[in-house]
mmCIF file of the N, C-alpha and C atoms, coordinates in Angstrom:
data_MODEL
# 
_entry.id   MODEL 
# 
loop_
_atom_site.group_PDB 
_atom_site.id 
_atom_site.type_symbol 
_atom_site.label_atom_id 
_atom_site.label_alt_id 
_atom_site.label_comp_id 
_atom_site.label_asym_id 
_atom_site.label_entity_id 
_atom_site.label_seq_id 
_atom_site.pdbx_PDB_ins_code 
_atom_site.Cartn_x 
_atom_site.Cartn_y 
_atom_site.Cartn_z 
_atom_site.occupancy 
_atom_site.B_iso_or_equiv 
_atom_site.pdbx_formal_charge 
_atom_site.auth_seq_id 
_atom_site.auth_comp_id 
_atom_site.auth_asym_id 
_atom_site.auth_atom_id 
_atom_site.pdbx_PDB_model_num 
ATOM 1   N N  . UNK A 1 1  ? -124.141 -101.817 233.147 1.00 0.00 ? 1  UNK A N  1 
ATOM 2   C CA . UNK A 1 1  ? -123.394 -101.920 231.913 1.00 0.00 ? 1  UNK A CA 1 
ATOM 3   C C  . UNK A 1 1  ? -122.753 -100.573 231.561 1.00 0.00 ? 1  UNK A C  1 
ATOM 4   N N  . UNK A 1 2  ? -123.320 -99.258  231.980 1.00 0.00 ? 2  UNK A N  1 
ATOM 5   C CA . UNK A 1 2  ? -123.092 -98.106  231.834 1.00 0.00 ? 2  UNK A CA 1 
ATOM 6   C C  . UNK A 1 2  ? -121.941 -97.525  232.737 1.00 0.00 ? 2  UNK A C  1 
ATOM 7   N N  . UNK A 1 3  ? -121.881 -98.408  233.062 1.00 0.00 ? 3  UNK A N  1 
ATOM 8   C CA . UNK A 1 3  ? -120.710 -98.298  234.146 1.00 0.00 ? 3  UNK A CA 1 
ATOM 9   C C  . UNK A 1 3  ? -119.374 -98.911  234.193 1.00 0.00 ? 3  UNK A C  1 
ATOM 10  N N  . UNK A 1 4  ? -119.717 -100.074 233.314 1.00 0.00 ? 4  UNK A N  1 
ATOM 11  C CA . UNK A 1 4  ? -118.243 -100.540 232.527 1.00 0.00 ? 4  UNK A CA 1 
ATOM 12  C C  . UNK A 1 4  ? -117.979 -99.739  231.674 1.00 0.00 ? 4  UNK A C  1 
ATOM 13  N N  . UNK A 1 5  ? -118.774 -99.127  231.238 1.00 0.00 ? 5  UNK A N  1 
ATOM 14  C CA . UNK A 1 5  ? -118.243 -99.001  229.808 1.00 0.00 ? 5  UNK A CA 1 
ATOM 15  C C  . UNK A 1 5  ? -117.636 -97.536  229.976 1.00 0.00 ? 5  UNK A C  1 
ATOM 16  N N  . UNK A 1 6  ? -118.038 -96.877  230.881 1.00 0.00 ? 6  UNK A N  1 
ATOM 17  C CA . UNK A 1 6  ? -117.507 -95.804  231.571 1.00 0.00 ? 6  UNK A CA 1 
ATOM 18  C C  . UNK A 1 6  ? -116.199 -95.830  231.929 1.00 0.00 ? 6  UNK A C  1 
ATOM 19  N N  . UNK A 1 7  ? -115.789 -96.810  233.032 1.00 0.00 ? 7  UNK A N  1 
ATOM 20  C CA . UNK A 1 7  ? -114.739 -97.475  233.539 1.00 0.00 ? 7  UNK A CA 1 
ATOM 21  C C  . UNK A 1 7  ? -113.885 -97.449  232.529 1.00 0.00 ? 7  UNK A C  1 
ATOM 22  N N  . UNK A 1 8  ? -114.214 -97.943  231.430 1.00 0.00 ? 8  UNK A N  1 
ATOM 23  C CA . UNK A 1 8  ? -113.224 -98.816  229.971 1.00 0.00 ? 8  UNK A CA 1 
ATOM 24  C C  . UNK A 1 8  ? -113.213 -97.240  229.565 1.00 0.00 ? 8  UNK A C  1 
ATOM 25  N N  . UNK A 1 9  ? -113.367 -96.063  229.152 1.00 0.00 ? 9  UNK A N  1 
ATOM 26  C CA . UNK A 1 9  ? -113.349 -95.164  228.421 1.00 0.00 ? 9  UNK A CA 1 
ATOM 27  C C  . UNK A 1 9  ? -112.114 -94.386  229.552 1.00 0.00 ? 9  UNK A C  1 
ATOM 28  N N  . UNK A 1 10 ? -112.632 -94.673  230.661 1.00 0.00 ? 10 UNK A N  1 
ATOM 29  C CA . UNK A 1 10 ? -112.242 -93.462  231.737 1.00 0.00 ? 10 UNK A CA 1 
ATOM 30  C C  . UNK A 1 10 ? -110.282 -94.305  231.733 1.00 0.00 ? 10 UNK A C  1 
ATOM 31  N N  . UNK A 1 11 ? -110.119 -95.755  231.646 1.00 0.00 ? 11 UNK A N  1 
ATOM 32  C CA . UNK A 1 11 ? -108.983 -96.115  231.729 1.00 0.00 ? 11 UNK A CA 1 
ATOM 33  C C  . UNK A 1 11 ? -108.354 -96.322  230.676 1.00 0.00 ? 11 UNK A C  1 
ATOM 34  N N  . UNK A 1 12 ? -108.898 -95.824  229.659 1.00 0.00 ? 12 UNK A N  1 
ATOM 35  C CA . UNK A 1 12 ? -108.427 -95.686  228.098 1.00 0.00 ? 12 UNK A CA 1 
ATOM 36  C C  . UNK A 1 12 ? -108.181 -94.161  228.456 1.00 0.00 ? 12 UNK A C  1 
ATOM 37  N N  . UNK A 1 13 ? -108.675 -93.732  228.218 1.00 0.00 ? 13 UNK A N  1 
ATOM 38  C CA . UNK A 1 13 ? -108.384 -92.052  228.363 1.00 0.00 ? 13 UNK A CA 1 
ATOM 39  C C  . UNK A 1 13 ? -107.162 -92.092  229.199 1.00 0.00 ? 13 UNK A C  1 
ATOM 40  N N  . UNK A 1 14 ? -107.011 -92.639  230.492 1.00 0.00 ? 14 UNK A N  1 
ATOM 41  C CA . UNK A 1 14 ? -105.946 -92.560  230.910 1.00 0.00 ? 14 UNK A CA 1 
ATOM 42  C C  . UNK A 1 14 ? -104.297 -92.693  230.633 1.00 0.00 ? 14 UNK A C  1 
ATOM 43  N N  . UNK A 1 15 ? -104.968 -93.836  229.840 1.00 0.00 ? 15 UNK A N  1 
ATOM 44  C CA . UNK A 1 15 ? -103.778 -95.007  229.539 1.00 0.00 ? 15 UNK A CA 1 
ATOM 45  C C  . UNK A 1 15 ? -103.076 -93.793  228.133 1.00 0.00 ? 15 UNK A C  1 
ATOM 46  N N  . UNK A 1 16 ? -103.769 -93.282  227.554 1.00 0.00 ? 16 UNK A N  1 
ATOM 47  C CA . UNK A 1 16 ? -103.528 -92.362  226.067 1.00 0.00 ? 16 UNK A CA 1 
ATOM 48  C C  . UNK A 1 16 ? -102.828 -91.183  226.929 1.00 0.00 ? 16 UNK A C  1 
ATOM 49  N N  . UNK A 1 17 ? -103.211 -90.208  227.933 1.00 0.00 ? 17 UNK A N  1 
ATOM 50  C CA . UNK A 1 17 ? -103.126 -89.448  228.736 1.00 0.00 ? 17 UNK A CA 1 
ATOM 51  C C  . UNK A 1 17 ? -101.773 -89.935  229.313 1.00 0.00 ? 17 UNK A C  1 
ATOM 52  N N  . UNK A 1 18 ? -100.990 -91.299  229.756 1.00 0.00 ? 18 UNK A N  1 
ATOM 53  C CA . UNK A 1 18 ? -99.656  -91.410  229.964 1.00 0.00 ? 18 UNK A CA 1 
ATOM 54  C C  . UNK A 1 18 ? -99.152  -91.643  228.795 1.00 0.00 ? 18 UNK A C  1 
ATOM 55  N N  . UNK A 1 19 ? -99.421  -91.957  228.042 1.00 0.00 ? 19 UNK A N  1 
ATOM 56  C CA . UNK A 1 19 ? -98.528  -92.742  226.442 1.00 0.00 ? 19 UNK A CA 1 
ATOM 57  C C  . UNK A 1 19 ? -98.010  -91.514  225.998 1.00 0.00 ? 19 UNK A C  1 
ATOM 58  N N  . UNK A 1 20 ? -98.721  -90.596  226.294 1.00 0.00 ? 20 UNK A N  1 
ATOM 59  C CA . UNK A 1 20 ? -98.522  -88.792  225.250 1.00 0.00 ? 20 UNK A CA 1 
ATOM 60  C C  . UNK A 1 20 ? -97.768  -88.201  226.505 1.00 0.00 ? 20 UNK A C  1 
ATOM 61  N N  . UNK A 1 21 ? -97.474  -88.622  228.204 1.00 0.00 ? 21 UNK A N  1 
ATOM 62  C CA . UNK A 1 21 ? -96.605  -87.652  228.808 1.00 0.00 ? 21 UNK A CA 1 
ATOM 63  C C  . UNK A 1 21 ? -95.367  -88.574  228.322 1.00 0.00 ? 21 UNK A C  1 
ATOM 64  N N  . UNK A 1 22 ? -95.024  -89.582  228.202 1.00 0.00 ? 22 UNK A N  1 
ATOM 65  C CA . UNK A 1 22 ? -94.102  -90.683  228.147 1.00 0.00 ? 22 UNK A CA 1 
ATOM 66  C C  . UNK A 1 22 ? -93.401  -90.666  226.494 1.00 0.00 ? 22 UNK A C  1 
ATOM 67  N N  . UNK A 1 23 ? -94.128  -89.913  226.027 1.00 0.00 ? 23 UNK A N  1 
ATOM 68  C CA . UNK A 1 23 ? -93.663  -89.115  224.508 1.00 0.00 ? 23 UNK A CA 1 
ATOM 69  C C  . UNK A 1 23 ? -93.124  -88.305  224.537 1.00 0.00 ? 23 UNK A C  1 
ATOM 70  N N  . UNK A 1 24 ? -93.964  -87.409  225.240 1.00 0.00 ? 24 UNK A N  1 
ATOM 71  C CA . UNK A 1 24 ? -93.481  -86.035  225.784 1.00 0.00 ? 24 UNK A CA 1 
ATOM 72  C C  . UNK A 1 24 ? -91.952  -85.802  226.538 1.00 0.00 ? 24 UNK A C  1 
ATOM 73  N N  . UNK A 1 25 ? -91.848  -87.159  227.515 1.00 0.00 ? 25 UNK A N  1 
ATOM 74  C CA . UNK A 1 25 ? -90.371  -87.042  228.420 1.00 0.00 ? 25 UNK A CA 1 
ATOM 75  C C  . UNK A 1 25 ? -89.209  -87.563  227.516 1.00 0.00 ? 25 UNK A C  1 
ATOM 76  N N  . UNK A 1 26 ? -89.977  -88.366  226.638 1.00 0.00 ? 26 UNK A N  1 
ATOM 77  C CA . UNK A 1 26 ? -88.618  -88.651  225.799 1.00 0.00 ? 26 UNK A CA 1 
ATOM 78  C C  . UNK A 1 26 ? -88.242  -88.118  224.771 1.00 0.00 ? 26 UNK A C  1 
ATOM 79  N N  . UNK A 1 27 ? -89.084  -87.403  224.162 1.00 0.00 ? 27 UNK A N  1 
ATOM 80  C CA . UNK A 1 27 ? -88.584  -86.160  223.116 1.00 0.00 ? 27 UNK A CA 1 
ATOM 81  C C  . UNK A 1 27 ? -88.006  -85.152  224.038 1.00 0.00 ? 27 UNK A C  1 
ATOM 82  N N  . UNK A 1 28 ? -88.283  -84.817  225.014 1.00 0.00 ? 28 UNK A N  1 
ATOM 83  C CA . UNK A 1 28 ? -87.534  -83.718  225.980 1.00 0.00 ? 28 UNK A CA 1 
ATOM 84  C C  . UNK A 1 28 ? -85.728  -84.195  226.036 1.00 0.00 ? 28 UNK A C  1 
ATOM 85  N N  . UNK A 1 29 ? -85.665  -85.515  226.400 1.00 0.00 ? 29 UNK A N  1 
ATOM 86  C CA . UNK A 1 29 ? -84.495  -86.159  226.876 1.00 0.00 ? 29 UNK A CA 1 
ATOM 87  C C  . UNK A 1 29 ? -83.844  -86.417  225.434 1.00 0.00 ? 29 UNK A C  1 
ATOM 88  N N  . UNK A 1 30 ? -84.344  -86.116  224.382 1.00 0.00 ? 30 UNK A N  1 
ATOM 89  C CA . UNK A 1 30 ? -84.012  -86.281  223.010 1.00 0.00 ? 30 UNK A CA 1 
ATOM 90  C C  . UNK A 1 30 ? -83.302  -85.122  222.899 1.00 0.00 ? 30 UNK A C  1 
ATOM 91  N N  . UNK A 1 31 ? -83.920  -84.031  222.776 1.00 0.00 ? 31 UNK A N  1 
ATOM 92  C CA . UNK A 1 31 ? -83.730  -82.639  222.876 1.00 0.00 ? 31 UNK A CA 1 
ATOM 93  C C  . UNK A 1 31 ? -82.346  -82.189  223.214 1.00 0.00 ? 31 UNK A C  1 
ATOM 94  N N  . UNK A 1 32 ? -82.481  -83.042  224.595 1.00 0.00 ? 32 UNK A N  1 
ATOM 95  C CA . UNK A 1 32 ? -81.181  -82.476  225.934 1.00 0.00 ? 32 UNK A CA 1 
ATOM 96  C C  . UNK A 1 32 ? -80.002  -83.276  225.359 1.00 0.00 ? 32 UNK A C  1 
ATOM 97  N N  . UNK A 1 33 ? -80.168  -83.892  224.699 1.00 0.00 ? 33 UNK A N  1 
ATOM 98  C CA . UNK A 1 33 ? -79.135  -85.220  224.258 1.00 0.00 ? 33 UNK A CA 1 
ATOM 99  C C  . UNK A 1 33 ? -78.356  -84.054  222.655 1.00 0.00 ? 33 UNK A C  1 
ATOM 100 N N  . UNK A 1 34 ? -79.644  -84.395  222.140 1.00 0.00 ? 34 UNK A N  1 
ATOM 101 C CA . UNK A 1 34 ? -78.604  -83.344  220.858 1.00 0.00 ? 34 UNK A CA 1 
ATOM 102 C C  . UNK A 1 34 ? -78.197  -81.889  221.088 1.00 0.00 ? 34 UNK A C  1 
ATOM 103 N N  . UNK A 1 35 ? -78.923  -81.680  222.273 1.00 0.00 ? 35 UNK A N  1 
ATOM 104 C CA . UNK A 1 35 ? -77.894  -80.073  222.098 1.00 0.00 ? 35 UNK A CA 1 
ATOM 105 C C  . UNK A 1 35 ? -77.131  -80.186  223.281 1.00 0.00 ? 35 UNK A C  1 
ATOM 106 N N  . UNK A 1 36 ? -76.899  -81.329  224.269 1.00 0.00 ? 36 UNK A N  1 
ATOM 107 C CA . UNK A 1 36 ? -75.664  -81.238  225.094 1.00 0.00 ? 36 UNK A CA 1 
ATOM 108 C C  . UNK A 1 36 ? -74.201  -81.901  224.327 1.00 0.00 ? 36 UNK A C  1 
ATOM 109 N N  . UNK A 1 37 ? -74.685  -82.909  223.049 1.00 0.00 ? 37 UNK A N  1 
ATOM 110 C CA . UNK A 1 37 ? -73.399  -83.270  222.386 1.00 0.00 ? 37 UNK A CA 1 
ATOM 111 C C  . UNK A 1 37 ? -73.168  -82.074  221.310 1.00 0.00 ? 37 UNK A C  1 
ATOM 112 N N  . UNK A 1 38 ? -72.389  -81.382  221.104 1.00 0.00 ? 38 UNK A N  1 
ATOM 113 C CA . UNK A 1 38 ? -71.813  -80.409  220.383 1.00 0.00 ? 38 UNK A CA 1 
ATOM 114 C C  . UNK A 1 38 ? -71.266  -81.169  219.057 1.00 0.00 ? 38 UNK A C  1 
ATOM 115 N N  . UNK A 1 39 ? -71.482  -80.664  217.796 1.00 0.00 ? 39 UNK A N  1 
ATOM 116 C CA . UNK A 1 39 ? -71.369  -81.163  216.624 1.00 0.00 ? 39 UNK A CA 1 
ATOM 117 C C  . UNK A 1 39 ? -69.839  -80.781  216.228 1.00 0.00 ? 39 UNK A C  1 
ATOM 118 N N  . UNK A 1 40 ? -68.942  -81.591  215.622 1.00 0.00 ? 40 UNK A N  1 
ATOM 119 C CA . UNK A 1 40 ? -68.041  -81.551  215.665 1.00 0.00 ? 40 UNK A CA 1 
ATOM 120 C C  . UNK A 1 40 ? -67.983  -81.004  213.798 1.00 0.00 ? 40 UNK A C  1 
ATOM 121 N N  . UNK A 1 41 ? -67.111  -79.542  214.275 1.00 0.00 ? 41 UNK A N  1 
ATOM 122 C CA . UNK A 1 41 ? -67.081  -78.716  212.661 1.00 0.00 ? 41 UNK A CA 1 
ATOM 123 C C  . UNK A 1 41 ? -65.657  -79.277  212.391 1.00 0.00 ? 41 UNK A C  1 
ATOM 124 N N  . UNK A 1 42 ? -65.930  -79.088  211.055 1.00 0.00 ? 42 UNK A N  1 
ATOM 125 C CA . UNK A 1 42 ? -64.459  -79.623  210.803 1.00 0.00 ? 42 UNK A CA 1 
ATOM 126 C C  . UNK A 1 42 ? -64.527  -78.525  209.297 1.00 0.00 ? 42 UNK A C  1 
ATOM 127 N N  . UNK A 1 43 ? -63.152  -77.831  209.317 1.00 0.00 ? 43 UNK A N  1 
ATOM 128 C CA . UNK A 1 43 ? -62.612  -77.103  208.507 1.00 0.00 ? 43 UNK A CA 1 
ATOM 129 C C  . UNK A 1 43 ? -62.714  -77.758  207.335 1.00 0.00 ? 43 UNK A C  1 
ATOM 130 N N  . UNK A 1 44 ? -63.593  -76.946  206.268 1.00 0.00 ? 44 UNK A N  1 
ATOM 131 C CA . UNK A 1 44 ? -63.231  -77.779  204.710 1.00 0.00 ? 44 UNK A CA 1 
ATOM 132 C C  . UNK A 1 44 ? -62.039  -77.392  204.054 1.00 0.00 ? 44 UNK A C  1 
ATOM 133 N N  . UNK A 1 45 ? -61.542  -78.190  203.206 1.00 0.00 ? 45 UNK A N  1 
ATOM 134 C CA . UNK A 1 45 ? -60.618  -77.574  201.995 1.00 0.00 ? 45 UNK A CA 1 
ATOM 135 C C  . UNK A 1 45 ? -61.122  -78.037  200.461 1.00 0.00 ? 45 UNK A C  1 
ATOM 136 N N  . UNK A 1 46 ? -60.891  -76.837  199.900 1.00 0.00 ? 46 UNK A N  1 
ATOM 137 C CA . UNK A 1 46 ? -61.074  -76.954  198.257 1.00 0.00 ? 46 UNK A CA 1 
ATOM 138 C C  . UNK A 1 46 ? -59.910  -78.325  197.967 1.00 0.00 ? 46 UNK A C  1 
ATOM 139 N N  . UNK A 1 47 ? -60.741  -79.069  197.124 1.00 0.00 ? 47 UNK A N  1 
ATOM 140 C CA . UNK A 1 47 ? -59.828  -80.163  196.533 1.00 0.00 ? 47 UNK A CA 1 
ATOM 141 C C  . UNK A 1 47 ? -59.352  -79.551  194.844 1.00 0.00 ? 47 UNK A C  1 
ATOM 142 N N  . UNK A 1 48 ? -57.568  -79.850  195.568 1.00 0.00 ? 48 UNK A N  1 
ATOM 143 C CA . UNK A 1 48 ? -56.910  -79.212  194.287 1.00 0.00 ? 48 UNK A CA 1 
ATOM 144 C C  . UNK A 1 48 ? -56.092  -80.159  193.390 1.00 0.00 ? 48 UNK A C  1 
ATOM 145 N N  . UNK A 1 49 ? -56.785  -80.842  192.666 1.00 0.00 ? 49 UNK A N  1 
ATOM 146 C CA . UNK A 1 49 ? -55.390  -81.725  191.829 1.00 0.00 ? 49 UNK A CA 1 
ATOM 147 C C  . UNK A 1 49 ? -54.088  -81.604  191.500 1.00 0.00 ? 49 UNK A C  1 
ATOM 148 N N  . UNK A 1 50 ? -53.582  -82.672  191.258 1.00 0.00 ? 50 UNK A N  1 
ATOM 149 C CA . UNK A 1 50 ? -52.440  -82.628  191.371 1.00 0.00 ? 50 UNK A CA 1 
ATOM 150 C C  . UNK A 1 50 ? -51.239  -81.651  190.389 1.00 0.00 ? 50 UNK A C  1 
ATOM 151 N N  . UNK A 1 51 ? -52.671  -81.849  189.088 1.00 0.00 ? 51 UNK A N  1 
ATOM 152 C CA . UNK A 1 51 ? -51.248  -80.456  187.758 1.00 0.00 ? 51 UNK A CA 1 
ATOM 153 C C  . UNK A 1 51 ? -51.850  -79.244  188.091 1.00 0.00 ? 51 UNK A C  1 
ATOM 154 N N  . UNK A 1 52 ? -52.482  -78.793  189.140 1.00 0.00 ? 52 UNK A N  1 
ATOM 155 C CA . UNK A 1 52 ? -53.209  -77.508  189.710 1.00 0.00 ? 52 UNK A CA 1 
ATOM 156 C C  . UNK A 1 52 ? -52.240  -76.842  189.917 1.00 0.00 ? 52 UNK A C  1 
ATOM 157 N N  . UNK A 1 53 ? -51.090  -77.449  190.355 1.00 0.00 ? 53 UNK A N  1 
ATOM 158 C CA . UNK A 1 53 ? -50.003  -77.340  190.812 1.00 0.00 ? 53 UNK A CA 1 
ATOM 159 C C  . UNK A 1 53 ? -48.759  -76.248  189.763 1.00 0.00 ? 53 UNK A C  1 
ATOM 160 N N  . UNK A 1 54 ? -48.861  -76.865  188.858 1.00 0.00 ? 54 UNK A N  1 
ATOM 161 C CA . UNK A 1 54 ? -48.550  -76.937  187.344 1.00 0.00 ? 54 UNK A CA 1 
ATOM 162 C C  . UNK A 1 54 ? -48.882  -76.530  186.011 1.00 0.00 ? 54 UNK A C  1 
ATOM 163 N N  . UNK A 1 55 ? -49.634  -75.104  186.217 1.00 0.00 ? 55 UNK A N  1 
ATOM 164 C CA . UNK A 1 55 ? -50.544  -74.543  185.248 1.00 0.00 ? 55 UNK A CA 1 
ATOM 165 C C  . UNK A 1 55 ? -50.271  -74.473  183.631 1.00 0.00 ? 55 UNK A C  1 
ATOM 166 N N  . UNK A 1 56 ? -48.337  -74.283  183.576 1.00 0.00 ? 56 UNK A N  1 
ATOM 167 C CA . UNK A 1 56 ? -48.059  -74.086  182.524 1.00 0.00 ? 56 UNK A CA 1 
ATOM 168 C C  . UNK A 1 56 ? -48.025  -75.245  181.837 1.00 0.00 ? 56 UNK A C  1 
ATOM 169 N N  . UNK A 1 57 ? -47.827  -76.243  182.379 1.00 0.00 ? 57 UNK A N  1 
ATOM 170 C CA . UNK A 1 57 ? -47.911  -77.348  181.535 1.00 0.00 ? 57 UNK A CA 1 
ATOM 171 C C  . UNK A 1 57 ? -49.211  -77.942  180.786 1.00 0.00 ? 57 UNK A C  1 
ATOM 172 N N  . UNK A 1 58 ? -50.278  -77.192  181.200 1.00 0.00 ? 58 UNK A N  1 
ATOM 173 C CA . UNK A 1 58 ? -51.649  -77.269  180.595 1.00 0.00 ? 58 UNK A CA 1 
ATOM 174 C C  . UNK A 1 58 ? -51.399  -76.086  178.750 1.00 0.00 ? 58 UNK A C  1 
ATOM 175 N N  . UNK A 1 59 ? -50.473  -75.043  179.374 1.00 0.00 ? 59 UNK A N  1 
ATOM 176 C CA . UNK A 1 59 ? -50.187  -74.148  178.346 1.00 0.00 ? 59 UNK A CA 1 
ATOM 177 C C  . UNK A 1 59 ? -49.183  -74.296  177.296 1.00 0.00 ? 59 UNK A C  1 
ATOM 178 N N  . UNK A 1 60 ? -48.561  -75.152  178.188 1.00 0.00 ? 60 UNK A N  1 
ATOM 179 C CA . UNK A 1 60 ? -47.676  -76.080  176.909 1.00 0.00 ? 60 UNK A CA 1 
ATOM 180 C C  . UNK A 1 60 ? -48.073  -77.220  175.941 1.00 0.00 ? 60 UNK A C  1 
ATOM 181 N N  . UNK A 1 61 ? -49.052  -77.578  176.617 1.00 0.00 ? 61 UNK A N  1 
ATOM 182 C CA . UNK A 1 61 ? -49.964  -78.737  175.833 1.00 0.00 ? 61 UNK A CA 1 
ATOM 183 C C  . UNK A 1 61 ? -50.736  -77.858  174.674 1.00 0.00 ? 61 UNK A C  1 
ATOM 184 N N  . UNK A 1 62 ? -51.478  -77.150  175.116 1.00 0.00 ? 62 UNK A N  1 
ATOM 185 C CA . UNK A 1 62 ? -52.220  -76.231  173.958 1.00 0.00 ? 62 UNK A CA 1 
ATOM 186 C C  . UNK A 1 62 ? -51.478  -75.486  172.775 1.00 0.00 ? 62 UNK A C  1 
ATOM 187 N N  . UNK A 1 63 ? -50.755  -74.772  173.718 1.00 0.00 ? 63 UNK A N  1 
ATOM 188 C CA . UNK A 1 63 ? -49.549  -74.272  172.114 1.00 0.00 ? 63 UNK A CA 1 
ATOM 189 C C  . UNK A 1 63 ? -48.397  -75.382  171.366 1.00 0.00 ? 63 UNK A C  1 
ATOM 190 N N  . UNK A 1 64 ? -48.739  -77.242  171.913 1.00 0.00 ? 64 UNK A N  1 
ATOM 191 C CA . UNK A 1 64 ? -47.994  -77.631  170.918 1.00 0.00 ? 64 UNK A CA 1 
ATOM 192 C C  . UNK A 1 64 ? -49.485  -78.347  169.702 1.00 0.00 ? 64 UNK A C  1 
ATOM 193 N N  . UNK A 1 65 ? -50.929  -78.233  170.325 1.00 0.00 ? 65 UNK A N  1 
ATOM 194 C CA . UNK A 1 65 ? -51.492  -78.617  169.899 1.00 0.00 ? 65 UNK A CA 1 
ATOM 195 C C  . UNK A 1 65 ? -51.671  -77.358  168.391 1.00 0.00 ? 65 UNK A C  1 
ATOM 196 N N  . UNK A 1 66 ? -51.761  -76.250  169.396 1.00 0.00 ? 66 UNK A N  1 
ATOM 197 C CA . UNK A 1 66 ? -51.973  -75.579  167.774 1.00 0.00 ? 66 UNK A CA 1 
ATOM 198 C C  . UNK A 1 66 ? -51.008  -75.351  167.395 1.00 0.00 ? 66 UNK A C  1 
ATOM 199 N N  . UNK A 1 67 ? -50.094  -76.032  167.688 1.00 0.00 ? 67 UNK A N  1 
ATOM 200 C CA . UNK A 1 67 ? -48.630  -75.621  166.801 1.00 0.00 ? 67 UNK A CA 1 
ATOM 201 C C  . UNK A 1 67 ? -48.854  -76.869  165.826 1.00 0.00 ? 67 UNK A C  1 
ATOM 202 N N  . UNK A 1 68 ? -49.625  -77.730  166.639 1.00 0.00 ? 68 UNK A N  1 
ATOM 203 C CA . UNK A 1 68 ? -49.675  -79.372  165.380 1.00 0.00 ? 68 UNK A CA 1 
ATOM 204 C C  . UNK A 1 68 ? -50.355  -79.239  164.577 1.00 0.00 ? 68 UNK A C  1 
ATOM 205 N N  . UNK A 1 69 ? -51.743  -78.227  164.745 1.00 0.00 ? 69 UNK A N  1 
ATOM 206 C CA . UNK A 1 69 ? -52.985  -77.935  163.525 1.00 0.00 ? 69 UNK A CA 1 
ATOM 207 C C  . UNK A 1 69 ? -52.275  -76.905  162.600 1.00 0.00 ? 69 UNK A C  1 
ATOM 208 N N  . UNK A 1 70 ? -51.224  -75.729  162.884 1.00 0.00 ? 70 UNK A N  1 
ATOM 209 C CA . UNK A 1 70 ? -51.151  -75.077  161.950 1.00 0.00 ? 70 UNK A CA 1 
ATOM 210 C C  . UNK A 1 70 ? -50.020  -76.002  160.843 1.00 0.00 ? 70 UNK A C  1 
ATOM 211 N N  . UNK A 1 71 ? -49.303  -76.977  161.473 1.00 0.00 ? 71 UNK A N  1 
ATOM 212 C CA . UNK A 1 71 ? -48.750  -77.436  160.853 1.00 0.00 ? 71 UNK A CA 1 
ATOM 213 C C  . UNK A 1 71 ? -49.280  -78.713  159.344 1.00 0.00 ? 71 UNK A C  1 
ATOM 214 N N  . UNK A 1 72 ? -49.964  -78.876  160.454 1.00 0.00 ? 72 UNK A N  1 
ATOM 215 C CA . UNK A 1 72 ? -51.091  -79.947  159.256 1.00 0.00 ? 72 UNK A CA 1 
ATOM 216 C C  . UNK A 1 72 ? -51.595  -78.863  158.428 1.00 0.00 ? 72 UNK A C  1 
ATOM 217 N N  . UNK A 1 73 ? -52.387  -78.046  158.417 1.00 0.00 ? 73 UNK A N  1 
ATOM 218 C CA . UNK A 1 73 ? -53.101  -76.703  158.162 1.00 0.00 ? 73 UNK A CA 1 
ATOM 219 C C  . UNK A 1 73 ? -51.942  -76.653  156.537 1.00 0.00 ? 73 UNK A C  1 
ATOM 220 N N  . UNK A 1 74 ? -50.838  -76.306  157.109 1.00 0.00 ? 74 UNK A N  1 
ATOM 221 C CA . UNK A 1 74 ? -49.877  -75.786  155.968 1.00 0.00 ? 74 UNK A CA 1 
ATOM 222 C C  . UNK A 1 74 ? -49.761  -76.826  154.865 1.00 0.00 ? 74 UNK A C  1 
ATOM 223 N N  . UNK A 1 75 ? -49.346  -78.170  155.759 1.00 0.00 ? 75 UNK A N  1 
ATOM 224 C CA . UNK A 1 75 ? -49.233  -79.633  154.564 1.00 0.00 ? 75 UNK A CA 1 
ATOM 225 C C  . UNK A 1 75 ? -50.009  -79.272  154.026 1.00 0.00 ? 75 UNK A C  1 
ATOM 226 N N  . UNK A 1 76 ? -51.547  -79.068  154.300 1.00 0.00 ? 76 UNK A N  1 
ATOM 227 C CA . UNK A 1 76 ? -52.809  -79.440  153.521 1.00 0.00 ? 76 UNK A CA 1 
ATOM 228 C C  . UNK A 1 76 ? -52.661  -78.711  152.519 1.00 0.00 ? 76 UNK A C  1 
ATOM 229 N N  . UNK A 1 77 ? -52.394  -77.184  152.856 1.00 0.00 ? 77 UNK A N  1 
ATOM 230 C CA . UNK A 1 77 ? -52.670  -76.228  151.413 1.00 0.00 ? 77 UNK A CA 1 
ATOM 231 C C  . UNK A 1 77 ? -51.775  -76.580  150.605 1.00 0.00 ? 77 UNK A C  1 
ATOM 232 N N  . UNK A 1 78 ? -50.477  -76.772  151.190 1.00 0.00 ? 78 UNK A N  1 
ATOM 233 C CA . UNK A 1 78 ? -49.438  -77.235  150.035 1.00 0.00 ? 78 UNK A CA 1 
ATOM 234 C C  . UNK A 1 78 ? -49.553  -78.253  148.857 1.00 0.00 ? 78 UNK A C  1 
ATOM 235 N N  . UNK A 1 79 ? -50.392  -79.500  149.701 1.00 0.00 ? 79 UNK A N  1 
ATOM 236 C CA . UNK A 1 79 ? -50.565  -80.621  148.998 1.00 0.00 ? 79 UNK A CA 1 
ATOM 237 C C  . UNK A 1 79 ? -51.634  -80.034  147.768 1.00 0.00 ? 79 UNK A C  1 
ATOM 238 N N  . UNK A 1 80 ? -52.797  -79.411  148.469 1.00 0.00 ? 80 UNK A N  1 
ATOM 239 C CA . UNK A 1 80 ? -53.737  -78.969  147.665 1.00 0.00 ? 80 UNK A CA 1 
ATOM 240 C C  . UNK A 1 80 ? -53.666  -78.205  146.632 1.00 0.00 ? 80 UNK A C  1 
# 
């Protein structure tokens, strides 16, 4: 009986003993795979909208806005 059971340990051991080289060859071939395909870089660009283009017109918006508050601004005191 001591001798099966020997047998059964000794061909388990084995069987674990290929499962872990058969791990081993294919993480290797894993390895060789990602560093023989070369990663393809690709140049970034800053994303620039479209009135990026167009700065003053952001500055024309603002000086008609406070051109609209001082104008209300004035009604008000007048009325007041």
């Amino acid at each position: 009986m001591t001798s099966e059971s020997d047998r059964q340990k000794e061909l388990d051991h084995r069987e674990r003993l290929l499962r872990e080289r058969e791990v081993e060859l294919r993480l290797r071939e894993m390895e060789t795979n990602i560093q023989a395909t070369d990663a393809a870089f690709h140049q970034t660009v800053k994303h620039q909208p479209e009135d990026s283009q167009k700065p003053w017109i952001k500055k024309v918006i603002l000086a008609g806005k406070l051109f609209a508050l001082g104008v209300v601004t004035l009604v008000a005191v007048k009325i007041a």
